[in-house]
C-alpha positions as CSV (number, residue, x, y, z in Angstrom):
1,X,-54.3,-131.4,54.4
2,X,-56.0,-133.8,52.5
3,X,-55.4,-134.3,47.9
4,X,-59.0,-134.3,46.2
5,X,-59.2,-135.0,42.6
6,X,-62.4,-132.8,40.8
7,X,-63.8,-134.3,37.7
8,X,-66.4,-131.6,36.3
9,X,-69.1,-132.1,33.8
10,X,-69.8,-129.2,31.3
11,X,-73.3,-128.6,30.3
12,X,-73.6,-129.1,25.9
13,X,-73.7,-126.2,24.2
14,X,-72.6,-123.4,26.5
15,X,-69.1,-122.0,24.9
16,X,-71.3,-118.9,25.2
17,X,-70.9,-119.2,29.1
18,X,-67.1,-120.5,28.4
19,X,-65.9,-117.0,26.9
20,X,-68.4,-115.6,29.2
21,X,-66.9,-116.8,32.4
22,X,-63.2,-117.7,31.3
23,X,-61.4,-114.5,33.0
24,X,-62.9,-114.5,36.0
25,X,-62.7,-118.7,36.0
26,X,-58.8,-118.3,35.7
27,X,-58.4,-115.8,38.1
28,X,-59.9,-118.0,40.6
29,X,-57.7,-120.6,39.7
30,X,-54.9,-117.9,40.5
31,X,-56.5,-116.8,43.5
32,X,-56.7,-120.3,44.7
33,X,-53.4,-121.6,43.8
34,X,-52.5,-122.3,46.9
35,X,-55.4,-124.7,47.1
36,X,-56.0,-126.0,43.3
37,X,-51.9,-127.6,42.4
38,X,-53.5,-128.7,38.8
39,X,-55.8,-127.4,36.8
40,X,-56.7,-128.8,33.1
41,X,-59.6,-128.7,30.5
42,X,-60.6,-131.9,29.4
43,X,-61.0,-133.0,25.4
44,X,-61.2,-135.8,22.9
45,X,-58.1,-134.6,21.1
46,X,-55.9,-131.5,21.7
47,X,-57.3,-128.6,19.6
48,X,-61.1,-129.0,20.4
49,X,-63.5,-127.5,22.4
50,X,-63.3,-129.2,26.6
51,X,-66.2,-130.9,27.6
52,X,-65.4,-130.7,31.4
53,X,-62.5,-130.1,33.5
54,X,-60.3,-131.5,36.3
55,X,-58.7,-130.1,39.4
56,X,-56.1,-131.5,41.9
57,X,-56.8,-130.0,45.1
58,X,-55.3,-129.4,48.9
59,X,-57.9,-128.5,51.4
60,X,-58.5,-129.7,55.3
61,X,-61.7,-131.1,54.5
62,X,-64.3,-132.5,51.8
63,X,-66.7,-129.6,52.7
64,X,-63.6,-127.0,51.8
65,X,-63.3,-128.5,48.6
66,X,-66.5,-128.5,48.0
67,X,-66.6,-124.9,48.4
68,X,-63.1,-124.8,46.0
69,X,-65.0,-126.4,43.3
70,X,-68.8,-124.8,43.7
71,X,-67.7,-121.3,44.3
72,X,-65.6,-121.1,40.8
73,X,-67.1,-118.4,38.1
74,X,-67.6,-121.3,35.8
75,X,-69.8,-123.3,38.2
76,X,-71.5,-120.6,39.7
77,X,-71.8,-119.0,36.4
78,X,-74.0,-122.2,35.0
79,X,-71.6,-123.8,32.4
80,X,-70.6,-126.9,34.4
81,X,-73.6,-130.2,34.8
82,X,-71.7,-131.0,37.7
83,X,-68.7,-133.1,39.5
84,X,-67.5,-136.3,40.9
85,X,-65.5,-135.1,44.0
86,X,-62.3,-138.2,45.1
87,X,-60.2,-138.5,48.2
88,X,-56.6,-139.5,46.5
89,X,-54.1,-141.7,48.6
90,X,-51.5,-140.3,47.3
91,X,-48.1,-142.5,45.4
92,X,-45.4,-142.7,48.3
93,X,-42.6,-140.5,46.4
94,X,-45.8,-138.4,44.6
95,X,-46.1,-135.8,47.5
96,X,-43.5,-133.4,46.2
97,X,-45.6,-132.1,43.6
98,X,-48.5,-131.5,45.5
C-alpha cells in the first residue's frame, strides 16, 4: 500500500451543496476508513466556513485513489473545483499512524 495526500478545492459559494451533501460525505469517510486514516476541512481560522478539504489516504494504486477521492458525495455532488493528488514518502518512525 501506498500514503497519498488529497488537497481538494471547494467551488465559492456552495455551502448550499455543503449541508446538502454533508451526511452522505461523512458516511463515506466512515465507509472508507479503512482507506481515508485523516480527514480534515480546511479554513483561515478555526470557526469559519472550509474552503477545501484534505485526506490522508492508503490505497494500492494512484488510480484507487483516484476513485477514493472522485467517488465522495461531495465531489460527485458538485461542491469541490477540484484536487491536487501526492505520493507521500513517508517519515521513518511516521508509519504507525497510518
Amino acid at each position: 500500500m501506498s500514503v497519498w495526500i488529497a488537497i481538494f478545492e471547494d467551488k465559492p459559494n456552495t455551502q448550499h451543496l455543503f449541508d446538502e451533501h454533508k451526511a452522505a460525505h461523512l458516511a463515506y469517510l466512515g465507509a472508507h476508513s479503512a482507506q481515508v486514516k485523516f480527514a480534515a476541512g480546511l479554513c483561515e481560522n478555526h470557526g469559519e466556513p472550509s474552503y477545501g478539504g484534505m485526506w490522508i489516504i492508503r490505497a494500492d494504486s494512484r488510480e484507487d485513489a483516484v476513485q477514493i477521492c472522485e467517488n465522495d458525495p461531495f465531489f460527485t455532488g458538485g461542491r469541490r473545483a477540484g484536487y491536487k493528488l501526492a505520493a507521500a514518502h513517508v517519515a521513518p518512525g511516521f508509519e504507525r499512524i497510518l
